[in-house]
TIPA-362735 format. One record per residue: residue number from 1; z, x, y of N, C-alpha, C, O, CB in turn; residue in three letters. Coordinates in steps of 0.05 Angstrom, whole numbers, always signed. Each point is the difference from the previous one (the first is absolute). Glycine has a CB too. Layout:
! residues N
   k    n_z    n_x    n_y   ca_z   ca_x   ca_y    c_z    c_x    c_y    o_z    o_x    o_y   cb_z   cb_x   cb_y   r
 NUM      Z      X      Y      Z      X      Y      Z      X      Y      Z      X      Y      Z      X      Y ALA
...
END
This chain:
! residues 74
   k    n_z    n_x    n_y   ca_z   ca_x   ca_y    c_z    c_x    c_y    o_z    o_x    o_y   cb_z   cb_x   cb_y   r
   1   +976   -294   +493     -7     +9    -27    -16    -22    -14    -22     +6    -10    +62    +23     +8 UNK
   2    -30    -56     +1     -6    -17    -16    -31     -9    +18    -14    -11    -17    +71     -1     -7 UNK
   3    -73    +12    +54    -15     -3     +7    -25    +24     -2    -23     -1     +9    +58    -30    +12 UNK
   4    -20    +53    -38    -14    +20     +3    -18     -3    -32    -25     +0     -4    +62    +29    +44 UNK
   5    -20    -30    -55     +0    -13    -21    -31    -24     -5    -19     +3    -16    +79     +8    +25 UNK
   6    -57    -28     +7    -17    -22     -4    -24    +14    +18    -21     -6    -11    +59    -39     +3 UNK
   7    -43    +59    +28    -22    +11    +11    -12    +15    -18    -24     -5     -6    +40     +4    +46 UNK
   8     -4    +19    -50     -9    +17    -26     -2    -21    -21    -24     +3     -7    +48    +44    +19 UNK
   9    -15    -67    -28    -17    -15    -20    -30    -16    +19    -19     -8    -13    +72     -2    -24 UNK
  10    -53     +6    +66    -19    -21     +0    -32    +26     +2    -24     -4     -5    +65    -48    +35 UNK
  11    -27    +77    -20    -22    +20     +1    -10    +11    -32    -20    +14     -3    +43     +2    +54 UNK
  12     -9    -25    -73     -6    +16    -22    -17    -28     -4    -23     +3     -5    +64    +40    -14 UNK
  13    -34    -64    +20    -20    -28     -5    -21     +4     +8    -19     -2    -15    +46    -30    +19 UNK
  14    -30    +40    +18    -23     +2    +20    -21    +14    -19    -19     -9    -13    +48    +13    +60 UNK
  15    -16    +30    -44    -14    +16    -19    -15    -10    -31    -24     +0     -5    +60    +30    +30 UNK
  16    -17    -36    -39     -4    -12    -21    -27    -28     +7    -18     -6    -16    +77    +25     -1 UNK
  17    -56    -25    +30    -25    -25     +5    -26    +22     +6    -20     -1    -14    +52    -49    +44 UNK
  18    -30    +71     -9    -25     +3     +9     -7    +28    -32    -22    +12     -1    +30    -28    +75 UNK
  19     +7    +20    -88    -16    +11    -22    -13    -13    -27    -21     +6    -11    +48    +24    +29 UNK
  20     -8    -50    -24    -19    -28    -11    -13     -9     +1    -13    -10    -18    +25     +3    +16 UNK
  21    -20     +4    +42    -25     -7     +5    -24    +21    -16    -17     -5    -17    +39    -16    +64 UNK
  22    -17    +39    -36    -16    +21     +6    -11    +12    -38    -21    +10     -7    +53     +4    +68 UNK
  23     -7    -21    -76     -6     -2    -35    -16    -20     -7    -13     +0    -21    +54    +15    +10 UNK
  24    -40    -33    +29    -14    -27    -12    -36     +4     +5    -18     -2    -17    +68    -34    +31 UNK
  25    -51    +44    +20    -21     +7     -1    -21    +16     -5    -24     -4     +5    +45    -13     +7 UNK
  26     -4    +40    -25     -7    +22    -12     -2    -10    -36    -15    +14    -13    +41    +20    +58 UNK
  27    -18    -47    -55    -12    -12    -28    -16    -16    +10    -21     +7    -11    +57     -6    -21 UNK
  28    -43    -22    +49    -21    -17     +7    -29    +15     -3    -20     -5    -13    +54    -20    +44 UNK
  29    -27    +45    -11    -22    +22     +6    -15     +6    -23    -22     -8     -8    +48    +29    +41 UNK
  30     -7     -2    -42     -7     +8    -42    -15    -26    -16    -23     +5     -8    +78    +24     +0 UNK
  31    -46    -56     +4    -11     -8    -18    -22    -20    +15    -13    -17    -12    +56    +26    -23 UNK
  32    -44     -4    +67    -35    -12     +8    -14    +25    -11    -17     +1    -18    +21    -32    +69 UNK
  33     +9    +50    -38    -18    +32    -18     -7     -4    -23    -24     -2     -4    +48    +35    +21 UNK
  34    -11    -35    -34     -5     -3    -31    -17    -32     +0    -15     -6    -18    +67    +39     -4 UNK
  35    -49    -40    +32    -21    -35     -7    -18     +5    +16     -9    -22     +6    +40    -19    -13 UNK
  36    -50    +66    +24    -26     -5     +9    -11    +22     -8    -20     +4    +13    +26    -32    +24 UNK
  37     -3    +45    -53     -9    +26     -9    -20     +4    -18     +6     -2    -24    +34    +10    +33 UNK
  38    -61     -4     -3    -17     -5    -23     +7     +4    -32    +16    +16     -9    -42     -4    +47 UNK
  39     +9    -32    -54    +12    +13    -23    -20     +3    -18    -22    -12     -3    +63     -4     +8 UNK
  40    -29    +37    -18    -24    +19    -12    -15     -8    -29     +9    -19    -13    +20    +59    +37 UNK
  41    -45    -29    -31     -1    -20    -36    +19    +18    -20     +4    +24     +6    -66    -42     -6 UNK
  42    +72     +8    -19    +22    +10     -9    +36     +1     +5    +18     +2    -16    -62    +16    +12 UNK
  43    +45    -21    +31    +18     -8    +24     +3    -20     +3     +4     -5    +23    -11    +30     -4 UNK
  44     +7    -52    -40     +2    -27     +7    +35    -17     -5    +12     -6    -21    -72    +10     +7 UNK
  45    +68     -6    +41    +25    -18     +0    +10     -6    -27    -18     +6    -16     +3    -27    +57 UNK
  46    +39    +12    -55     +9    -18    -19     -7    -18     -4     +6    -15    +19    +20    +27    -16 UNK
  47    -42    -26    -21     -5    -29     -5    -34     +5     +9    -13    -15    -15    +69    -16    +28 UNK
  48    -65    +39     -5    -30     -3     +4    -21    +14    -22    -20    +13     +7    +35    -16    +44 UNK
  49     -8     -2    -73    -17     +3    -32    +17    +22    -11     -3     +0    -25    -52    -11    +37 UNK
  50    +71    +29     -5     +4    +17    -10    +22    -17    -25     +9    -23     +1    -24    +63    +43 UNK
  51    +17    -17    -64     +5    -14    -29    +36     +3     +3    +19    -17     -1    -73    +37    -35 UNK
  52    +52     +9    +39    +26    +11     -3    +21     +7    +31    -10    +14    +17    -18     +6    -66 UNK
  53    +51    -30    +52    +13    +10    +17     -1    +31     +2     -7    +17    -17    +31    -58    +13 UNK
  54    -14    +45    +31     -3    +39     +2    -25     +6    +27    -10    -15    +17    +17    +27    -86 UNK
  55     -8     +5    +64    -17    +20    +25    -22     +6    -10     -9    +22     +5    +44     +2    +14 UNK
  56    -52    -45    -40    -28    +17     -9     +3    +13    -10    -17    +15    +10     -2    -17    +13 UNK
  57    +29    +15    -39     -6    +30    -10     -1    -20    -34     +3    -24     +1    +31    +78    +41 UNK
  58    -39    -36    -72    -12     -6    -22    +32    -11     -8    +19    +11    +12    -70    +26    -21 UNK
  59    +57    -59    -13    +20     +2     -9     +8    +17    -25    -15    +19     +1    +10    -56    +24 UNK
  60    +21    +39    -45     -8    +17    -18     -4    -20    -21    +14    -20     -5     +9    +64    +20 UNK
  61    -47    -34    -27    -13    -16    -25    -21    -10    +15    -17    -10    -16    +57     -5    -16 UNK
  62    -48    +12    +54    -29    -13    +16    -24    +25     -1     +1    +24     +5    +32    -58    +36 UNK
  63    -56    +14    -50    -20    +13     -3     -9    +11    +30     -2    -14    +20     -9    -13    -65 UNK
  64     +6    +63    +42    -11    +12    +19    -27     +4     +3     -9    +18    -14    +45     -4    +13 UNK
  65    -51    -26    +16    -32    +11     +5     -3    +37    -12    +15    +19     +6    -21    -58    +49 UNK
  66    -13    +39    -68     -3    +27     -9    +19     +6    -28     -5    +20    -13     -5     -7    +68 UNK
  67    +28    -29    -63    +21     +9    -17    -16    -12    -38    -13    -20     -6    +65    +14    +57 UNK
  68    -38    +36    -69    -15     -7    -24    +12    -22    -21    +18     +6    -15    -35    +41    +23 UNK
  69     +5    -76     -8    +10    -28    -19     +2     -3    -16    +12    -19     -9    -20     +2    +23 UNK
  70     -8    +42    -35     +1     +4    -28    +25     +8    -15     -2     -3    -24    -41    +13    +34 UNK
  71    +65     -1     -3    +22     -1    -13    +21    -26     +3    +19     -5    -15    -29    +54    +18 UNK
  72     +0    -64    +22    +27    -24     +9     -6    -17    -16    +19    -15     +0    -10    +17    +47 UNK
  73    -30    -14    -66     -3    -20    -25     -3     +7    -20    -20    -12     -7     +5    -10    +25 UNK
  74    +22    +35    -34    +11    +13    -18    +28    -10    -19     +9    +15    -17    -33    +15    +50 UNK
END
């Protein structure tokens, strides 16, 4: 019992290692993916000019191309 015991923890170790691996290299994968991907204009990383944290999109109160300025100074 007690040998059966320790075969079955050294096989769940086992397991447990070869899916870690296999997690690890599978996020590796993803973020070379994501670090060689072209990037688009508007699509620019954190920190590379953009003003505001977020995903690009307008914040609220930010001036929109096309939008009418004559009431916001007032």
């Amino acid at each position: 019992m007690e040998q059966s015991k320790q075969n079955l923890i050294k096989i769940l170790l086992i397991v447990n290692l070869v899916i870690s691996t296999f997690a690890a290299i599978g996020v590796g994968y993803v973020a070379y993916k994501q670090n060689t991907r072209p990037i688009f204009s508007g699509m620019r990383p954190r920190g590379e000019g953009q003003m505001f944290p977020g995903n690009g999109e307008f914040q609220p109160g930010q001036f929109q191309p096309g939008q009418d300025q004559s009431g916001q100074n007032q």
